[in-house]
Backbone as CSV, one residue per row, in Angstrom:
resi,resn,N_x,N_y,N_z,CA_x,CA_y,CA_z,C_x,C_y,C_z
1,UNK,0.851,-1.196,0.000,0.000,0.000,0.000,0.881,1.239,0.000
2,UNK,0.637,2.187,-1.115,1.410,3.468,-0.740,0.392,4.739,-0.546
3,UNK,0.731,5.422,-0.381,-0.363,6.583,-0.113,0.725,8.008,-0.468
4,UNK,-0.044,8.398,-1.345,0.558,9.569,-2.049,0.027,10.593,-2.129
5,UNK,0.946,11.990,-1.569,-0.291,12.984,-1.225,0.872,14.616,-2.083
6,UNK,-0.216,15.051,-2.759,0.558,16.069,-3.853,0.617,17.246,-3.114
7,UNK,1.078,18.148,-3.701,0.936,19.138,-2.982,1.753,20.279,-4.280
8,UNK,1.174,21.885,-4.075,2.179,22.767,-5.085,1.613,23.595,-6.133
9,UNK,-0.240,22.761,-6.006,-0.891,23.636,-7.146,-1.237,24.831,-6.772
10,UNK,-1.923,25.476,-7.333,-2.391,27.372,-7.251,-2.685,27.854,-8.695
11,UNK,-2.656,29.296,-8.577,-3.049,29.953,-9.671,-1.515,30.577,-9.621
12,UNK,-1.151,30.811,-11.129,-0.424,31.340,-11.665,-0.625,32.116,-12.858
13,UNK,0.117,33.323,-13.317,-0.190,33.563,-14.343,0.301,32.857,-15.724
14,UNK,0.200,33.552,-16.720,0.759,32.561,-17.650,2.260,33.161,-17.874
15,UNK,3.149,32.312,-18.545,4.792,32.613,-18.076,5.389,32.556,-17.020
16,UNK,4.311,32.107,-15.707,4.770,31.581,-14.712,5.443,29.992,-14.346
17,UNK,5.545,30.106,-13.644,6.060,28.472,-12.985,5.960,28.171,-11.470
18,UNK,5.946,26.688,-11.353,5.145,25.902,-10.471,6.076,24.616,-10.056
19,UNK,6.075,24.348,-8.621,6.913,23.313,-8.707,5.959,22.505,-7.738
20,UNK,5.277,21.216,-8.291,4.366,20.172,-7.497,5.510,19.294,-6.996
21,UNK,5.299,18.981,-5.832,5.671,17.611,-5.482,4.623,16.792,-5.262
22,UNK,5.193,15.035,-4.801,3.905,14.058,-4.308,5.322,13.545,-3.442
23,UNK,4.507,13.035,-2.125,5.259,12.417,-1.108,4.465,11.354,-0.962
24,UNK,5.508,10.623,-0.984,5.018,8.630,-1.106,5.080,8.476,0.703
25,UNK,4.294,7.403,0.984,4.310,6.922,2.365,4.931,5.808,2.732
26,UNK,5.997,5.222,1.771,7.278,5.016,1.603,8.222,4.894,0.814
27,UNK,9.369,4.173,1.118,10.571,4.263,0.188,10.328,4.023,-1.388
28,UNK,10.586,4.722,-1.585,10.594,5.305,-3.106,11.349,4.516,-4.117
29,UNK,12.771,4.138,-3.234,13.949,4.008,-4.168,13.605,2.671,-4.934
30,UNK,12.802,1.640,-4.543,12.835,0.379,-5.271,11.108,0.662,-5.987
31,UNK,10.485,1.830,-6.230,8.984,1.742,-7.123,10.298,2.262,-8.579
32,UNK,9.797,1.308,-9.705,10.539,1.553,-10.940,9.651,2.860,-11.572
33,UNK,8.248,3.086,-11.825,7.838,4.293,-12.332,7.284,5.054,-11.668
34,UNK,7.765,6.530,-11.672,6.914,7.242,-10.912,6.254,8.641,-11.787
35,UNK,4.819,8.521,-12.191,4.725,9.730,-12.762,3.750,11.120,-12.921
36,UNK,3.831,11.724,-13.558,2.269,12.754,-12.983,1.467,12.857,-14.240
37,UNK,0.181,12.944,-13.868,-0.737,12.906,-14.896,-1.316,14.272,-14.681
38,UNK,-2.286,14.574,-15.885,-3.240,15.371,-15.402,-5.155,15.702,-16.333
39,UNK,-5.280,15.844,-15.932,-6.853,16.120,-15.957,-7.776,17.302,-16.641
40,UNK,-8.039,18.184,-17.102,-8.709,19.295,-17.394,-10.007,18.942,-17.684
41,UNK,-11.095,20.257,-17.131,-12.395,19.468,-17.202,-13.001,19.151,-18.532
42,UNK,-13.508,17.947,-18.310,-14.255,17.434,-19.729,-13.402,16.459,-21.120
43,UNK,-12.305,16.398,-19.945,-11.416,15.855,-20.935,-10.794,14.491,-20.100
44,UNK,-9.927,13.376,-20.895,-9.333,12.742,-20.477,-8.200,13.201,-19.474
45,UNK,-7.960,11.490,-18.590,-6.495,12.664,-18.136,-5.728,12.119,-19.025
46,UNK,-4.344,12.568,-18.931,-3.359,12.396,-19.619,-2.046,12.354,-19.151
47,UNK,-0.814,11.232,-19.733,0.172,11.591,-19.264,1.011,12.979,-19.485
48,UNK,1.889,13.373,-18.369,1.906,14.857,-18.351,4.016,14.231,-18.619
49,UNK,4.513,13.682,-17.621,5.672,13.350,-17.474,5.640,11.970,-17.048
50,UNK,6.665,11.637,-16.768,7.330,9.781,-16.614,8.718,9.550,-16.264
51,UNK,8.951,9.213,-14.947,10.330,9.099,-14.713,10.718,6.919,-14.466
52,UNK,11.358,6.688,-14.618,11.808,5.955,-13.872,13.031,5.808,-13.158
53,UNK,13.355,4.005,-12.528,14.498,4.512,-11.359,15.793,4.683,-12.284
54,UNK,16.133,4.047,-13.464,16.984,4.292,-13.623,17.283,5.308,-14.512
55,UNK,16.559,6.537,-14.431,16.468,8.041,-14.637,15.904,8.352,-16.330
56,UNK,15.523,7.077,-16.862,14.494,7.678,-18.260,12.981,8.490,-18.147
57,UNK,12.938,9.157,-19.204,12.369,10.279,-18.672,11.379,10.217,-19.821
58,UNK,10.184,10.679,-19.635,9.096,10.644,-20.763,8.014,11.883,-20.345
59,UNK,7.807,12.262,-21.929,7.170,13.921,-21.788,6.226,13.996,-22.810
60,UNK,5.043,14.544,-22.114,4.110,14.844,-23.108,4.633,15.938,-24.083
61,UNK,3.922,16.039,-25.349,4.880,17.169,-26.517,4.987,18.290,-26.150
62,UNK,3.486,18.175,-25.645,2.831,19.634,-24.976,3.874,20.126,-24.325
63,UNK,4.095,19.741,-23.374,5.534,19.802,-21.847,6.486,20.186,-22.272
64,UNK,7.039,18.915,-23.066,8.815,19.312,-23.385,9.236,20.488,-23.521
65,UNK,10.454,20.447,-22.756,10.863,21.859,-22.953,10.715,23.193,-21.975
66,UNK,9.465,22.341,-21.467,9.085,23.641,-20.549,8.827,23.104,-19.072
67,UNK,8.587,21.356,-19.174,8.752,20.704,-17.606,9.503,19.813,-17.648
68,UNK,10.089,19.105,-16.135,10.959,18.719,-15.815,10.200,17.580,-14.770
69,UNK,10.269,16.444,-14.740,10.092,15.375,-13.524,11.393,15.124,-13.248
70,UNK,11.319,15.214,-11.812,12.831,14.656,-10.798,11.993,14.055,-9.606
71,UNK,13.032,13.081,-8.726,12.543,12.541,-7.843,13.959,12.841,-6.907
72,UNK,13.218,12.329,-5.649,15.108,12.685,-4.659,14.076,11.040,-3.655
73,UNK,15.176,10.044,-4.067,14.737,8.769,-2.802,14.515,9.140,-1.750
74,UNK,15.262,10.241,-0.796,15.979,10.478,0.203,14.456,11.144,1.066
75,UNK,13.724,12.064,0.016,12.754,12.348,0.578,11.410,11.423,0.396
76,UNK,11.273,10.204,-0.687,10.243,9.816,-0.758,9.329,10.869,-1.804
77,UNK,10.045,11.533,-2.531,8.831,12.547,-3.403,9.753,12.547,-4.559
78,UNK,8.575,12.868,-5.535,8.423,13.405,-6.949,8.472,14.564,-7.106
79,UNK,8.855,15.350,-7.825,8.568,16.631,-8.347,8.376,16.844,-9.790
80,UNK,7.470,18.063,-10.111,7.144,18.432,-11.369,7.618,19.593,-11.348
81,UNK,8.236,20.065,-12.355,9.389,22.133,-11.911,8.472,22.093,-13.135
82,UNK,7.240,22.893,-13.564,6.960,23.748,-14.286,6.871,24.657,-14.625
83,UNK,7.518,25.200,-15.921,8.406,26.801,-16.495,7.090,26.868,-17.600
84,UNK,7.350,28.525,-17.623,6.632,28.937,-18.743,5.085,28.730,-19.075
85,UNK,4.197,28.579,-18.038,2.618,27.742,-17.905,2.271,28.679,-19.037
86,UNK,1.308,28.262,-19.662,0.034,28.297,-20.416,-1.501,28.084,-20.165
87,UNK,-2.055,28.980,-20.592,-3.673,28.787,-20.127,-3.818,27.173,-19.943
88,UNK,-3.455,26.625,-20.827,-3.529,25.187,-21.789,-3.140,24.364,-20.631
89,UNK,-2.465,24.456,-19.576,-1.975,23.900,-18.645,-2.984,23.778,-17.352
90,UNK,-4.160,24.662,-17.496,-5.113,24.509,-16.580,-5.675,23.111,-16.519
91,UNK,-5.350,22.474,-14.955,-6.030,20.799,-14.883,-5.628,20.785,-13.348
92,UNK,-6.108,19.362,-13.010,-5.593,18.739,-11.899,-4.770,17.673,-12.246
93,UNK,-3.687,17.909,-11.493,-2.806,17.195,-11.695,-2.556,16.370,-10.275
94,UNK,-2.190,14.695,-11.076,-2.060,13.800,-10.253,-0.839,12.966,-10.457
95,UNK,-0.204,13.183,-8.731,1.055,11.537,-9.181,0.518,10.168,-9.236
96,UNK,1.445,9.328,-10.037,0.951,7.844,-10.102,2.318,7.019,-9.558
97,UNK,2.036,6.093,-8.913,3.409,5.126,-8.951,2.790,3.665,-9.276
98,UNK,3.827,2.753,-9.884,3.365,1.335,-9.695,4.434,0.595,-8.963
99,UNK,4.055,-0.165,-8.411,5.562,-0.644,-7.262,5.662,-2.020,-8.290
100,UNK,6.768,-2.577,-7.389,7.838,-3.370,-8.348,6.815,-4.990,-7.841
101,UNK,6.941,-6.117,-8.538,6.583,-7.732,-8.478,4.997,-7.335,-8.731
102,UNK,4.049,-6.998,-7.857,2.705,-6.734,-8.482,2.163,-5.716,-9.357
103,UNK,3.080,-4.742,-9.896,2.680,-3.861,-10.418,1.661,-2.796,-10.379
104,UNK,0.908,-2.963,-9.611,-0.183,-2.182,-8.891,0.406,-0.814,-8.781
105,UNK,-1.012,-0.053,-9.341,-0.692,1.502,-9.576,-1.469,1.999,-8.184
106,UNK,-0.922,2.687,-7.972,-1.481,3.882,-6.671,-1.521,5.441,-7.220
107,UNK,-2.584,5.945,-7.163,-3.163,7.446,-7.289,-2.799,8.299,-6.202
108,UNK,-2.309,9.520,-6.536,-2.736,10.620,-5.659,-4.355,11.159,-5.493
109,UNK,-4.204,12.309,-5.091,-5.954,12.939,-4.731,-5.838,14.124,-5.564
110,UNK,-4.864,14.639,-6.679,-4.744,15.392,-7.475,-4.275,16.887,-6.437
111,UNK,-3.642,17.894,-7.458,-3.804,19.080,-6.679,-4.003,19.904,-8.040
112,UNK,-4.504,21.101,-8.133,-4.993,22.043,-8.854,-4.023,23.243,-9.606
113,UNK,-3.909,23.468,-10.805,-3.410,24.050,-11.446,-4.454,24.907,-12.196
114,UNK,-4.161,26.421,-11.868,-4.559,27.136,-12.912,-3.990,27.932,-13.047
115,UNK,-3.656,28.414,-14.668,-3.139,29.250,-15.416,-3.994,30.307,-15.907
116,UNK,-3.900,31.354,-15.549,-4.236,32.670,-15.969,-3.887,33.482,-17.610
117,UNK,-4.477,34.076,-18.330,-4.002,34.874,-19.328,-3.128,36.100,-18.966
């Protein structure tokens, strides 16, 4: 069982930036993917970023360029450093992990992003 709780959203304007974390309710270092999704209303969610442990990295098109997923074991968290927001970036955004032998995914409770004009 992990329990993952986000934290980092708000309002920003646009050309702003945002840095989410998610803190796992434990050790981090042996879950192989850890990543953040996100949501906007009326729409699917979607993958946003994708890390794993041995540091490959996967980005929506949208993103590249302008976000970053990092993790630190040490704290048990994820981070999302988002540069440069866009209206377009308005959603809730959620971490995901799947731990290692059962593969079982665990959800966050999302935290809120909005981007301003």
């Amino acid at each position: 069982q992990v329990q993952l709780v986000e934290s980092g959203g708000g309002l920003v304007q646009a050309g702003g930036s945002l840095r989410l974390s998610c803190v796992a309710s434990r050790s981090i270092a042996s879950i192989n993917y850890m990543g953040w999704y996100r949501q906007a209303p009326g729409k699917q969610r979607e993958l946003v970023a994708a890390r794993t442990s041995s540091g490959a990295t996967n980005y929506a098109d949208s993103v590249k360029g302008r976000f970053t997923i990092s993790r630190d074991n040490a704290k048990n968290t994820v981070y999302l450093q988002m540069n440069s927001l866009k209206p377009q970036d308005t959603a809730t955004y959620y971490c995901k992990v799947v731990v290692p032998t059962t593969y079982r995914e665990y959800w966050g409770q999302g935290t809120l992003v909005t981007v301003s004009e």
